[in-house]
C-alpha positions as CSV (number, residue, x, y, z in Angstrom):
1,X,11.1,-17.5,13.8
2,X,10.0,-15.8,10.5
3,X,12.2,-13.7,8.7
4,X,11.4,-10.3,7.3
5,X,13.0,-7.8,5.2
6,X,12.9,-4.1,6.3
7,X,13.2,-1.4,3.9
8,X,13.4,2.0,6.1
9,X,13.2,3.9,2.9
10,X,13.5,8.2,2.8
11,X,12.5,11.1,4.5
12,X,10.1,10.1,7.4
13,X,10.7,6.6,6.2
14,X,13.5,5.4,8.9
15,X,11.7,7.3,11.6
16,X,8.1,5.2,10.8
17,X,9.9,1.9,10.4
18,X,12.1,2.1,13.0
19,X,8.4,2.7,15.0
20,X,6.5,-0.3,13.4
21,X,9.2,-2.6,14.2
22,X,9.6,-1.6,17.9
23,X,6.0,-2.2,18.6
24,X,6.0,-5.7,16.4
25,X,8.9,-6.8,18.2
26,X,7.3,-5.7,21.6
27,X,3.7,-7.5,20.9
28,X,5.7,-10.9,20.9
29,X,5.5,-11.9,17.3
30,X,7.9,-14.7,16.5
31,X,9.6,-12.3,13.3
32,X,13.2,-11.3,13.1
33,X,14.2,-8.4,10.7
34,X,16.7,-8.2,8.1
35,X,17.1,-4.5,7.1
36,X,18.6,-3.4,3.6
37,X,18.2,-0.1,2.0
38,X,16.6,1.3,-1.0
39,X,16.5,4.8,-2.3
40,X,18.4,7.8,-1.5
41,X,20.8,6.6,0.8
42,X,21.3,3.1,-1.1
43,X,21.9,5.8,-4.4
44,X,24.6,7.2,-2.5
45,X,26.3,4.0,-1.3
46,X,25.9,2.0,-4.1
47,X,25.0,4.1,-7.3
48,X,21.5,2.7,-7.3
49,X,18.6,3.2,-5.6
50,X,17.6,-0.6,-5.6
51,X,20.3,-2.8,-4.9
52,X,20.7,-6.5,-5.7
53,X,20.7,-6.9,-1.8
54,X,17.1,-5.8,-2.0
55,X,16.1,-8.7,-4.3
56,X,18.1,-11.1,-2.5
57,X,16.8,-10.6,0.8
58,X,13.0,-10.4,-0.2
59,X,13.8,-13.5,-2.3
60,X,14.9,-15.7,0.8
61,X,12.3,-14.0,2.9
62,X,9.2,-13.6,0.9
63,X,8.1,-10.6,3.2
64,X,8.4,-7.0,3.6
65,X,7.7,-3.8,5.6
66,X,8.8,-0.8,4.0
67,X,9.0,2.8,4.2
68,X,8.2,5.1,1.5
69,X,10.7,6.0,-0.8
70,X,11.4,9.3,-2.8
71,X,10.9,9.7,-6.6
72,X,11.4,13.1,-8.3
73,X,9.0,14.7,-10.1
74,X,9.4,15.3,-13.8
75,X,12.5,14.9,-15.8
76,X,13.6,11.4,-17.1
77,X,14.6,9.9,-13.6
78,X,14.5,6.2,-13.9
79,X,15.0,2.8,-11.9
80,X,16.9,0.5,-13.9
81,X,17.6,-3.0,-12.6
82,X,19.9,-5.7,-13.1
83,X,18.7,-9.3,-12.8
84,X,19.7,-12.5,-13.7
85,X,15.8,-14.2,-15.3
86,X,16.1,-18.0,-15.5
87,X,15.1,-17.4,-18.9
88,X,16.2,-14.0,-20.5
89,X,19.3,-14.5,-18.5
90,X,20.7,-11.5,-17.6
91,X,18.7,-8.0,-18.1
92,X,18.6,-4.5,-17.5
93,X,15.1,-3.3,-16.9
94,X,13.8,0.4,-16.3
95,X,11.2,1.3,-14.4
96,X,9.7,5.4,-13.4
97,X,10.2,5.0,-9.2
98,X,11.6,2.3,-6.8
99,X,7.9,1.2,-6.3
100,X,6.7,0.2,-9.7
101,X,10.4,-1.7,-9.9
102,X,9.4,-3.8,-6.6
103,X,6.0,-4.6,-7.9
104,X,7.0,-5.1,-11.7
105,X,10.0,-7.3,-10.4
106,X,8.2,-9.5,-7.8
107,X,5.3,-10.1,-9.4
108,X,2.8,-8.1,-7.1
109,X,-0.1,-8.0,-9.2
110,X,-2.8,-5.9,-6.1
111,X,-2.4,-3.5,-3.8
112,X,-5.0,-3.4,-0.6
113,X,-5.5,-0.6,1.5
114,X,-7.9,-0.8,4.1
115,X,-9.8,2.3,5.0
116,X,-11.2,2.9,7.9
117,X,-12.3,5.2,11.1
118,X,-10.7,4.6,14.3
119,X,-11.9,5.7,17.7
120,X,-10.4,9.7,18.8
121,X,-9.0,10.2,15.1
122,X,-11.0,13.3,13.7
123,X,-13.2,12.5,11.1
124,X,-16.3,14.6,9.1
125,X,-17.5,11.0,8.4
126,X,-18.6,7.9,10.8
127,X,-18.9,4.0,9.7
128,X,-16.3,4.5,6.9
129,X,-15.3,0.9,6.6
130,X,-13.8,0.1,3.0
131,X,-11.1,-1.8,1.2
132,X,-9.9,-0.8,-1.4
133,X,-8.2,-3.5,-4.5
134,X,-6.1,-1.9,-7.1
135,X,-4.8,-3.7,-10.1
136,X,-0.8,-3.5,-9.6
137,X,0.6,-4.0,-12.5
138,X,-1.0,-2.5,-15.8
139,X,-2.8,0.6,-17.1
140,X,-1.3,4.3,-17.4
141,X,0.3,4.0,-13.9
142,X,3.4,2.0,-14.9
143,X,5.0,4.8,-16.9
144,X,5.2,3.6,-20.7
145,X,5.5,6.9,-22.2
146,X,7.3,8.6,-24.5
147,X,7.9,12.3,-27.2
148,X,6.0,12.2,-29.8
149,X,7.6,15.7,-30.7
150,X,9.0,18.4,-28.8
151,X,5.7,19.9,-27.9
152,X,4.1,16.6,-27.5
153,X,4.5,13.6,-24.9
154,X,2.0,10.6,-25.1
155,X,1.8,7.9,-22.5
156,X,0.1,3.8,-23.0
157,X,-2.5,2.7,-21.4
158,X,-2.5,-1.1,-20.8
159,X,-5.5,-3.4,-19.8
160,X,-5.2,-7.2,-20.2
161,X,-8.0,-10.0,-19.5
162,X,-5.3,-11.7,-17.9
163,X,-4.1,-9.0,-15.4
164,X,-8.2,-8.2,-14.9
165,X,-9.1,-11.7,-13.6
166,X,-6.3,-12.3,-11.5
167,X,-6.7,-9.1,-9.3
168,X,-10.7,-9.6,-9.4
169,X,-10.0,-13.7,-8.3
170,X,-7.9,-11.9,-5.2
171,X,-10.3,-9.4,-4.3
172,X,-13.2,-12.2,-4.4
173,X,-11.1,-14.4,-2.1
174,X,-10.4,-11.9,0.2
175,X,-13.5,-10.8,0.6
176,X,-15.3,-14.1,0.9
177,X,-12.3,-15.0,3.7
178,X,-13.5,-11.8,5.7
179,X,-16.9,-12.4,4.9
180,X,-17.2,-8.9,2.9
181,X,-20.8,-9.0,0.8
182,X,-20.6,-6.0,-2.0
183,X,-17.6,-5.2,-4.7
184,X,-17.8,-2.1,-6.7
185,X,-15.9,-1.9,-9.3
186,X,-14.7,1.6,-10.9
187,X,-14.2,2.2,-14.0
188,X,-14.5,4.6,-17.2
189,X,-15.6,2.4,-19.5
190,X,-18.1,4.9,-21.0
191,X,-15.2,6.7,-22.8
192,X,-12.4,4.1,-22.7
193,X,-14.1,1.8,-24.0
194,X,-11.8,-0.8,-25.1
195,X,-9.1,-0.5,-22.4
196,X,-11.4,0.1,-19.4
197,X,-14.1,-1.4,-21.3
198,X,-12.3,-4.6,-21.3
199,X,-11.5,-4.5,-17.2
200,X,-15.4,-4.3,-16.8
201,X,-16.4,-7.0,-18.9
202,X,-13.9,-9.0,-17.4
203,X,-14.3,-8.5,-13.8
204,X,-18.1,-9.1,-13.9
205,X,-17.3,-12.5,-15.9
206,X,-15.0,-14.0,-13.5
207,X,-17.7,-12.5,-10.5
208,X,-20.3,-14.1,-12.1
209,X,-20.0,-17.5,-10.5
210,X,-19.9,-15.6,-6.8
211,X,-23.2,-15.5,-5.7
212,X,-22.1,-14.7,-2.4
213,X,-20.4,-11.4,-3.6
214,X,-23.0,-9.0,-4.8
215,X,-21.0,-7.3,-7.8
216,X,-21.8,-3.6,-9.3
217,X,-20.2,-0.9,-11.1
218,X,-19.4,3.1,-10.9
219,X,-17.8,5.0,-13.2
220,X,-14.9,6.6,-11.5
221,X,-16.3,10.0,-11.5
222,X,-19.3,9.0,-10.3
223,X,-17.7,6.7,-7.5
224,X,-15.5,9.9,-6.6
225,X,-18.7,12.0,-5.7
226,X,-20.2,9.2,-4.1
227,X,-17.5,8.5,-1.8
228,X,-17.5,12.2,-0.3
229,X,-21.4,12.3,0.0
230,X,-22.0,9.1,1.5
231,X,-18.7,6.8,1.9
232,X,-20.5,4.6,4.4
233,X,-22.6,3.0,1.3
234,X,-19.7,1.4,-0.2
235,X,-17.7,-2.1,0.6
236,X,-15.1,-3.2,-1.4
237,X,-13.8,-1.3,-4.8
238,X,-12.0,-2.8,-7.3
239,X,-9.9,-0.4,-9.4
240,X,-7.3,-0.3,-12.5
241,X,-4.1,0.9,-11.3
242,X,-4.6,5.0,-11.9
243,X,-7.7,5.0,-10.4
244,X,-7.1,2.8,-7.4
245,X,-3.8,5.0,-6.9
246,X,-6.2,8.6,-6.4
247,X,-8.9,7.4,-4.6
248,X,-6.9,5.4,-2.1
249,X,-5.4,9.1,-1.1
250,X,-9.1,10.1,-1.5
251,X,-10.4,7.7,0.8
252,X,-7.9,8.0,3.5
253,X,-8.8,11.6,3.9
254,X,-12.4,10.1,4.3
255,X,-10.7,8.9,7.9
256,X,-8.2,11.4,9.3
257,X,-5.6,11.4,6.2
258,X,-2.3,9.6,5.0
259,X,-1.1,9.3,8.4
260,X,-3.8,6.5,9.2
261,X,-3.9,4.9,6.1
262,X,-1.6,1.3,5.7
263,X,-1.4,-1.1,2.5
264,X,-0.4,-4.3,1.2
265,X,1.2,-5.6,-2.2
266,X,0.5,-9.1,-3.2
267,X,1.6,-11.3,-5.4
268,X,2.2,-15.8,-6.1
269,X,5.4,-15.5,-4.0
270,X,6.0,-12.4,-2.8
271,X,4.7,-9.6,-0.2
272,X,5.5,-6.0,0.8
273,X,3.6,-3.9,3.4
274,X,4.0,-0.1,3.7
275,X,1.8,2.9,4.6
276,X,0.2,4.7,1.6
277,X,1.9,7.5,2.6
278,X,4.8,9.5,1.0
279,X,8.6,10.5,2.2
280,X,7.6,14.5,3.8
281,X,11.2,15.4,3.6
282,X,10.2,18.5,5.7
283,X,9.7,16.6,8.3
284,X,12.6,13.8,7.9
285,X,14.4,14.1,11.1
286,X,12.0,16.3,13.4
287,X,10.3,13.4,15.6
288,X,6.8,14.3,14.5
289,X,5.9,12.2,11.6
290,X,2.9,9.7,12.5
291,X,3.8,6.0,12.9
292,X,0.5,5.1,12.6
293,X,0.0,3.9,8.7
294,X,3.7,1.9,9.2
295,X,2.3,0.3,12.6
296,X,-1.1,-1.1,10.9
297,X,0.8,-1.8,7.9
298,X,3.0,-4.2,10.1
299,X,-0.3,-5.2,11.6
300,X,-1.2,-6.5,8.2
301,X,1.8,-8.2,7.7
302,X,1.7,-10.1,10.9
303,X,-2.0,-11.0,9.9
304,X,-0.9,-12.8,6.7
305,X,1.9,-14.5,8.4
306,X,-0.3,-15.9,10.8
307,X,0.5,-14.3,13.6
308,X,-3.2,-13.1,14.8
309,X,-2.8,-13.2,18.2
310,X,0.2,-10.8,18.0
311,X,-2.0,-8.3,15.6
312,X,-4.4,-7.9,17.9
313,X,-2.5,-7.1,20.9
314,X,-0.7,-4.2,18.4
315,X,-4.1,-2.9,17.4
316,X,-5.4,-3.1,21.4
317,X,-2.3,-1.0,22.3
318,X,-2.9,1.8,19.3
319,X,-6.7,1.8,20.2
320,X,-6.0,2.3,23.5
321,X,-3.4,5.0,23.2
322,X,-5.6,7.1,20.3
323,X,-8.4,6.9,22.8
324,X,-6.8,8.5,25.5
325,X,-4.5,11.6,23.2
326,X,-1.8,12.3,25.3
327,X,0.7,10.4,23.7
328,X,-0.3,10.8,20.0
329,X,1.4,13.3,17.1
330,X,-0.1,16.8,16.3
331,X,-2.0,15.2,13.0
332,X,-3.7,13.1,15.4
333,X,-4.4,15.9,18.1
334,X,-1.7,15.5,20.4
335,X,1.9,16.8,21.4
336,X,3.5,13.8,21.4
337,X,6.8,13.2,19.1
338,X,7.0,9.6,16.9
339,X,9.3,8.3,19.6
340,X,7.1,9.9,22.6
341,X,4.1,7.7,20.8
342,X,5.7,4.8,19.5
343,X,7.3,4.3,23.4
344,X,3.5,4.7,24.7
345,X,1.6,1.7,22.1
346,X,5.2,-0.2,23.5
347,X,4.0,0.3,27.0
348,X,0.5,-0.7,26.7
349,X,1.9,-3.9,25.1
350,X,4.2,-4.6,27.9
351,X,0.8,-4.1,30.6
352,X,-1.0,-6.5,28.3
């Protein structure tokens, strides 16, 4: 029985989880879940947003499914953590949202977000079929800013060879394992020019020696227009963290939105899986959010644990139940409720 740590996170976030894990645990996967919470609630219990608990249990577990979890916007809100580092001893680190804390603090270095068109979701495109690698830990993304004056605030941008090879060495192995042919990799190296110049020149060194793998590049712009003229041309992307972070949301509304969008972090030890999605407090609590991105994150998650078999019998049941409507959310075209829909994937499973 493999043990995974569930995070049910804010707003929509308990409802989705509390979906993804009712379908795994009805498609026969060998998993037990260990919940703990993070943000809002755990704020409120325990005066921070990301308790030790959280580290603990993902330490012992090394997986797990989350929900999305609320950061303000503006101001000076900040994550700080308390860990004991078998060599700086004990330290109190800050980080801008609950997300970059999990990523900085276990080491996940990429974040993949598969993107794709599924049967009855509306779409304006057809044979969308991308995935999407986004360097996790470095560039603008992680929040190293500060005031230069008071009419002034600058932020640092951060690319390293180091951080550049490992997420491009992922990507490659991925994409070799699935037998994926093309990797674009977006950038702006035409006006950053040391900083994105330097994630170029790296990622087409280490690709070099992949002659499998054809390799080619877009500046981001370019890649942006691209993707909403002719989305089906493209393969794999490979991205620094900013840009991978805007045209993931830009290539999940390529396929129906958000709602049908799941991801994965990665790193040497560690694993999360949540949707791409955000915490829609308006509609915490209502029954209407879409389980869908949480259910095919968990699909992920049961891929890399090695439970196949159990994958596809999820992803089956969800086909089966988009195909047919009446038991899908009103994002999706239907009437149904997150219960109403979660209940009807649940059933197919159970028929299987």
């Amino acid at each position: 029985m493999r043990r995974i740590t569930l995070i049910p996170g804010d707003g929509i976030g308990p409802e989705v989880i509390a979906a993804a894990r009712a379908v795994v645990e009805a498609s026969g996967a060998a998993v037990a879940f260990e919940e703990v919470i993070a943000g809002q609630r755990a704020e409120r219990e325990h005066g921070t947003p990301l308790p030790r608990a959280v580290f603990d249990s993902i330490e012992a577990t090394s997986i797990a499914l989350k929900g999305p979890t609320q950061t303000p916007f503006g101001g000076d809100y900040r994550v700080t953590i308390e860990r004991n580092d078998a060599q700086a001893g004990s330290a109190k680190r800050t980080y801008p949202s609950i997300s970059i804390a999990l990523r900085r603090e276990l080491g996940l270095f990429v974040a993949m977000r598969p993107i794709k068109n599924y049967p009855g979701i509306p779409s304006r495109y057809e044979k969308v079929d991308l995935v999407i690698f986004r360097e996790n830990s470095e560039d603008l993304y992680v929040g190293v800013e500060r005031m230069v004056d008071e009419g002034t605030a600058e932020a640092i941008k951060i690319i390293s060879e180091r951080g550049t090879e490992r997420v491009t060495r992922f990507a490659l192995d991925y994409m070799q394992r699935l037998g994926r042919r093309r990797l674009t990799i977006g950038h702006k190296a035409n006006v950053m020019k040391m900083t994105d110049g330097l994630f170029l020149k790296t990622a087409q060194s280490i690709a070099k020696g992949r002659s499998d793998i054809l390799v080619d590049q877009r500046v981001v712009d370019a890649l942006c227009m691209d993707l909403v003229m002719r989305p089906e041309d493209y393969d794999c992307l490979l991205l620094p963290n900013l840009y991978g972070d805007m045209i993931s949301d830009l290539a999940a509304g390529l396929v129906g939105g958000l709602g049908v969008a799941p991801g994965a972090n990665f790193g040497a030890d560690y694993a999360t899986f949540e949707a791409v999605h955000g915490t829609a407090p308006d509609m915490a609590g209502k029954d209407v959010a879409n389980p869908m991105a949480s259910i095919l994150s968990a699909v992920m998650m049961l891929r890399y644990i090695g439970e196949a078999a159990a994958a596809d019998r999820i992803a089956q049941a969800l086909a089966q139940v988009l195909k047919e409507k009446g038991s899908v959310t009103p994002d999706l075209g239907g009437n149904a409720g997150t219960r109403a829909m979660t209940e009807a994937i649940v059933q197919k499973l159970q028929r299987q």
